[in-house]
N, C-alpha and C positions, 0 to 999 in steps of 0.2 A: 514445274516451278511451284506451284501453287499447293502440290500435296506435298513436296519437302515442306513449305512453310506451315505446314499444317501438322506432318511428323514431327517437325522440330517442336511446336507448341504443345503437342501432347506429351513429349519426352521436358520440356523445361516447366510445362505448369504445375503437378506434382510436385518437385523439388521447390519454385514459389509459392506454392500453397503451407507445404512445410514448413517453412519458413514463417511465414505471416501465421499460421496457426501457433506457433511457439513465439511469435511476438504479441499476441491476442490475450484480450485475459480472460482467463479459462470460465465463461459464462454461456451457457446454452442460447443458442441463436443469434451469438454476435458474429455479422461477415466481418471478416479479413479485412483491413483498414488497405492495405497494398493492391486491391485484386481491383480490376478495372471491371465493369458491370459485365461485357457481355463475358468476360473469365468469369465471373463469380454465376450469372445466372447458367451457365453451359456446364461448370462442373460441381454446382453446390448440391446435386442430387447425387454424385459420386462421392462426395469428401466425408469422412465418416467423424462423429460429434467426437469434440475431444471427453477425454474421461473427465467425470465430475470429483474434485476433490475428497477422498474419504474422510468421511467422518461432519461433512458440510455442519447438517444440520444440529449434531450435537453438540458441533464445538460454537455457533452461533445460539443454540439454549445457554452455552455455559457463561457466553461472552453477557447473556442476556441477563442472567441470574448476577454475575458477577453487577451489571450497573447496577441491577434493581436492588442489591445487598448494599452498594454503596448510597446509592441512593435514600434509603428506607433507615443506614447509617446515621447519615447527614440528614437525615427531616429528624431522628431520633435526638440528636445533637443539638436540633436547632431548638427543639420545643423544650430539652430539659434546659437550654443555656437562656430563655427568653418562656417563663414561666405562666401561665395565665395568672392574673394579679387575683389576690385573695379578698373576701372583705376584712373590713375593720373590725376590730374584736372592739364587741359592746355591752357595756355591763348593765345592770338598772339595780338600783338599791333603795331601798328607805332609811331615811337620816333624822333624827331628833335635832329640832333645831332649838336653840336656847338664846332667848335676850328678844322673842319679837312681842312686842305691847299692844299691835293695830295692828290692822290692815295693812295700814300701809307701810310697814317693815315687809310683809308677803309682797307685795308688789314691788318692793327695792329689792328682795332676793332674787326673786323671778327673774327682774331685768336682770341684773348682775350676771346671772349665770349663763341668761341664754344671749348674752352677748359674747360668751367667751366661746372661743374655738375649742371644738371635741364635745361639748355640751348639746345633744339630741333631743334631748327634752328635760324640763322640768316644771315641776306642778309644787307646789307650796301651800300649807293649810295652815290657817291662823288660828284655826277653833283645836286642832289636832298639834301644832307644835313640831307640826309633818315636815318633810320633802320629800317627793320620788322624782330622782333624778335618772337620767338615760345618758352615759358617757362612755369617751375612748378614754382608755385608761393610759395610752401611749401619751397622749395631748393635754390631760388637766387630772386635777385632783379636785374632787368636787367639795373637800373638806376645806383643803387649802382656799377653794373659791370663794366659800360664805365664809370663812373668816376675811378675806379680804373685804369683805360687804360689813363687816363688824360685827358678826355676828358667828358663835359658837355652832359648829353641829358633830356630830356622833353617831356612827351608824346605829340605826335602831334597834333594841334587844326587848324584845315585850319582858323581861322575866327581870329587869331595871330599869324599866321607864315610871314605875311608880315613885321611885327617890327623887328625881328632879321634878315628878310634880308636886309631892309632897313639899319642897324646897319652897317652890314655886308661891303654893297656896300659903306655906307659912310666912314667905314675905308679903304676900297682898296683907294678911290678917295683922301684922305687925303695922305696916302702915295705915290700915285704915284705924286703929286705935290709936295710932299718932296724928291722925287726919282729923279722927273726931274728937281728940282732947282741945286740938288747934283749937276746931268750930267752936268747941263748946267754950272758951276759956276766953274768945276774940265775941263771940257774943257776950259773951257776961262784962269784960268789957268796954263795950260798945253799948248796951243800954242804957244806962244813966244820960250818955251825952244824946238820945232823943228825948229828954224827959229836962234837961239841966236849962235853966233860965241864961246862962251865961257860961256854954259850953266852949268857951275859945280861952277861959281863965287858968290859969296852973293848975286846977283840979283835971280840968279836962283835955290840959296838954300831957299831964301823965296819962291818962288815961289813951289816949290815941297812941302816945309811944310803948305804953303797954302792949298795946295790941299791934301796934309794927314789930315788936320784939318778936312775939310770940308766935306772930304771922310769920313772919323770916325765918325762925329756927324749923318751926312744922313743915312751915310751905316748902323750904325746902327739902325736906326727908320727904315727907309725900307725893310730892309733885314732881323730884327728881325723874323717876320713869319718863313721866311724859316729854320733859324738856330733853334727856335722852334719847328719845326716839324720835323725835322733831328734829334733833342734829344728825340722826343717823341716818333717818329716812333722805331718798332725795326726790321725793314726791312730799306734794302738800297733802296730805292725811290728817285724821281726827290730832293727833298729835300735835303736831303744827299749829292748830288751829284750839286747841286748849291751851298749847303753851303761849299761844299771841293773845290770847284773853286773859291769861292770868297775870305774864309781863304788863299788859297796858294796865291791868288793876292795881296792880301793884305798882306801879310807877306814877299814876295818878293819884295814888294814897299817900305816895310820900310827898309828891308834890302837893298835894292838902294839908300834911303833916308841919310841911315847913310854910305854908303861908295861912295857916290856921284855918284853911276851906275843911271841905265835906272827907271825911275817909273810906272804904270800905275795903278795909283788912277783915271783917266778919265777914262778907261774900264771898270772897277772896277764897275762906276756909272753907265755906259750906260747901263751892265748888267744887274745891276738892277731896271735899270728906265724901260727897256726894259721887266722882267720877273712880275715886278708890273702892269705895264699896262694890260699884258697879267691877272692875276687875275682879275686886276677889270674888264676888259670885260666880267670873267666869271661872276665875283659875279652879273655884272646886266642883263646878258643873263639869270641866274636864278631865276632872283628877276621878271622879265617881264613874265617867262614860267611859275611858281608859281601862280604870280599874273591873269590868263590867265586862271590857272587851277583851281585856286580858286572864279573864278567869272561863270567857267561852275560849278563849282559843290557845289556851295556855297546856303544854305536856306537861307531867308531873314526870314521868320517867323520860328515860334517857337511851335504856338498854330494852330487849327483849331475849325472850326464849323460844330457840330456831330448834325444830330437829334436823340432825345430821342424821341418818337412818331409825337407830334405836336410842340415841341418846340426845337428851339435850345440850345445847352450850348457849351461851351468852353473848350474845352480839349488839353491838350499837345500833339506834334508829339507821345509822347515813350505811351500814352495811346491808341491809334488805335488797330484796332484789326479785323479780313478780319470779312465780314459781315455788318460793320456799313455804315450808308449812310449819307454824310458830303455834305455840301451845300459850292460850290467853286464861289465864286463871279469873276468879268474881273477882268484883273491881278492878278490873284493868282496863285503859282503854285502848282502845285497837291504834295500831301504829299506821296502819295501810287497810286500803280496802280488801276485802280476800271473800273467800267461800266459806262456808262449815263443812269439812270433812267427816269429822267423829265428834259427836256431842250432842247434846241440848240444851239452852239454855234461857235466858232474858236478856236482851240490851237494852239500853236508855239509850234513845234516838234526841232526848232533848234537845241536844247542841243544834241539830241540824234539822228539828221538826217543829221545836217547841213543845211537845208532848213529852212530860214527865211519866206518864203510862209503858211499862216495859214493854217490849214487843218481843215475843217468841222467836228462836232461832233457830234449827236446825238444820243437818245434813241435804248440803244444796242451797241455801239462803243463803244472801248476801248478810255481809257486815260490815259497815260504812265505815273508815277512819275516822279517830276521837272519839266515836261512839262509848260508853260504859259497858263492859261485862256485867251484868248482877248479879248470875246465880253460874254457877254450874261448870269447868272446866270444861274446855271446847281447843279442837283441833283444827287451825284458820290457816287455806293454801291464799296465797297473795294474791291479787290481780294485778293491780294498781300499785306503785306505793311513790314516793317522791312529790313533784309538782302535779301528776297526776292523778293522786288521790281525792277525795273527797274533803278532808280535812285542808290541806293544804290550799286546795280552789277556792274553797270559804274564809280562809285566811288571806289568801291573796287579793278576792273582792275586799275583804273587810278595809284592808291598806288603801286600796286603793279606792275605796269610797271616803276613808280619812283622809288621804294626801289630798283630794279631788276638790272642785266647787263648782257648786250648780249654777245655773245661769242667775238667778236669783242675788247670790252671793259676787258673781262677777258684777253684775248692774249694781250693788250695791256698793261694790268698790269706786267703780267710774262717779259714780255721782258723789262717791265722799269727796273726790279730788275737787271734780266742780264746785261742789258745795264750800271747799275752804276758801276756796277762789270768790266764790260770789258772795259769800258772808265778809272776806277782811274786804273786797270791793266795795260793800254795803255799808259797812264800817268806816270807811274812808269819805268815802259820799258825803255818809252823815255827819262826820265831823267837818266835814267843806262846809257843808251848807248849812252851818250854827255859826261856824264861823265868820260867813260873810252875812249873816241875817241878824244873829244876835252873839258879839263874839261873847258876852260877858256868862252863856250859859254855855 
């Protein structure tokens, strides 16, 4: 009985194995899900492995390549549709600003500008008529800005900035010959009534209205500026504080005028014959320093001559480019800095040594941009040429030591404010305390 039950098992287990092998999924060393232990361990050293799929491993490289393409797809996808962010495109310019009379007009620019959005920097010079400003050009117009501050600008052109100072100084000079006829006309005047026994009589009530006339018409063409720049500014500056000195003069004269007290329409003019003058000194101390720095740093030409192998042609400064080799004739002066190829000669280093003494040039020497040719036709390959020349760096400090202020000039600003401050405070004070001491003086 027991070896039929053992025949039968050997004849039915094959055909169960079969079975369960074709219901398995076809993976090396997986047992038979159907087969009971002591069947599986009795005949797993007879059961032979099922075949491995042809082609297994190439069709899993391809399945592999296949995600990694989709993959590498969709990251390519991702980065061009969600971009890394760029910066802000930032310009910086220098501007001629037109209409500031003080200080503190520069200091109402300044704020002005650096309160508005897209404005990086800006620097203002009241000796220079300057601004270097740093802005996004997507976000503000820096022209637009200082006009809205009341005030004119224009990007700067050294080769026309002499016209608007020229302008400039010929209004100071105009005024102050209207300042000093006032003075002189409001003293002459005004003597006799220090000298007149009975200065409050019809002799010497024309005369005091003489001298409110005279004082009115001047005072005001002279002194308009400042009362100008008093409303403009929104800082207390010298402005401010000449125009509150000359309103209370003048308002205290006429109230002398109508109740036959003391006048002083003569101070009044001296005042301002005396703070006119002071302007037009500056306007032409800066018309001559301009003028001075626009003939160190000034091009006369425009064009150069490049060679193209054997010939020359004629090309604009902004087409240069380092590499090219330009033929520099006597008197010219170099465009960009470069080498001496074929030549010799003399340049004037003046511009940038201070030495009017030529200096020898030849084959291998440098030659610095702006410099002078003197003598000798010479063959100059480029090194430098743009912002990175010589010329142009000396240009670029030169601006920016005009638009700039030293610390000096800053402390001197801060304390003008204080000072208008503590002068009409002092002012006040003093008129309190006459008042409650002795009102009648």
């Amino acid at each position: 009985m027991n070896r039929f039950l053992i025949t039968l098992a050997l004849v039915l287990s094959p055909l169960a194995a079969a079975g369960n092998l074709a219901a398995t999924p076809a993976f090396p060393g997986a047992p038979p899900d159907l087969w009971c232990c002591a069947t599986r361990d009795r005949l797993s050293p007879l059961r032979p492995n099922p075949p491995a799929p042809p082609m297994r491993g190439a069709a899993v490289d391809a399945i592999g390549r296949v995600a990694r393409r989709r993959r590498s797809s969709w990251w390519t996808w991702l980065r061009r549709e969600t971009p890394s962010p760029q910066p802000l495109p930032v310009q910086q310019g220098h501007f001629l600003i037109e209409g500031m009379r003080c200080a503190s007009c520069m200091t109402t620019i300044e704020t002005h500008l650096l309160q508005l959005p897209g404005i990086h920097a800006a620097r203002v010079s009241f000796s220079g008529q300057r601004a270097t400003v740093t802005w996004d050009p997507t976000l503000v117009d820096p022209i637009a800005a200082v006009a809205a501050a009341g005030f004119l600008a224009r990007p700067y052109d050294p080769s026309v900035t002499s016209d608007p100072m020229r302008r400039l100084n010929d209004a100071w000079l105009l005024r102050l010959g209207v300042a000093g006829f006032g003075a002189a006309a409001t003293m002459f005047l005004a003597e006799p009534l220090y000298y007149a026994s009975a200065p409050t009589d019809v002799y010497g009530q024309a005369l005091r209205l003489g001298g409110a006339i005279v004082a009115t018409l001047t005072g005001a063409y002279a002194g308009g500026p400042f009362l100008q720049g008093a409303l403009k500014s929104r800082t207390l500056g010298m402005d401010a504080l000449v125009s509150l000195g000359a309103i209370a003069t003048y308002l205290a004269s006429l109230a002398g005028l109508v109740t036959h007290g003391a006048v002083y329409f003569d101070a009044l003019m001296m005042l301002l014959f005396l703070l006119t003058a002071g302007r037009f000194a500056e306007a032409a101390m800066r018309r001559r320093v301009y003028g001075a720095m626009e003939r160190l740093l000034g091009h006369t030409a425009t064009t150069c001559r490049v060679w193209d192998g054997d010939t020359l042609v004629t090309l604009p400064l902004e087409a240069l480019a380092t590499g090219m080799e330009l033929e520099l004739a006597p008197g010219e002066q170099a465009p960009a800095d470069g080498v001496v190829v074929r030549g010799r000669t003399h340049v004037v280093e003046a511009m940038l040594t201070g030495e009017p003494t030529p200096v020898p040039k030849g084959p291998g020497d440098e030659v610095l941009g702006g410099t002078q040719n003197a003598e000798g036709a010479i063959r100059l390959r480029l090194t430098r040429v743009g912002p990175e020349a010589a010329h142009a760096r000396l240009q670029s400090l030169v601006q920016e030591a005009a638009a700039g202020k030293s610390p000096l000039q800053r402390l001197a600003d801060r304390a003008g404010h204080i000072g208008t401050l503590a002068v009409a405070a002092t002012a006040a004070l003093t008129a309190l305390g006459w008042a409650l001491v002795d009102p009648a003086r």
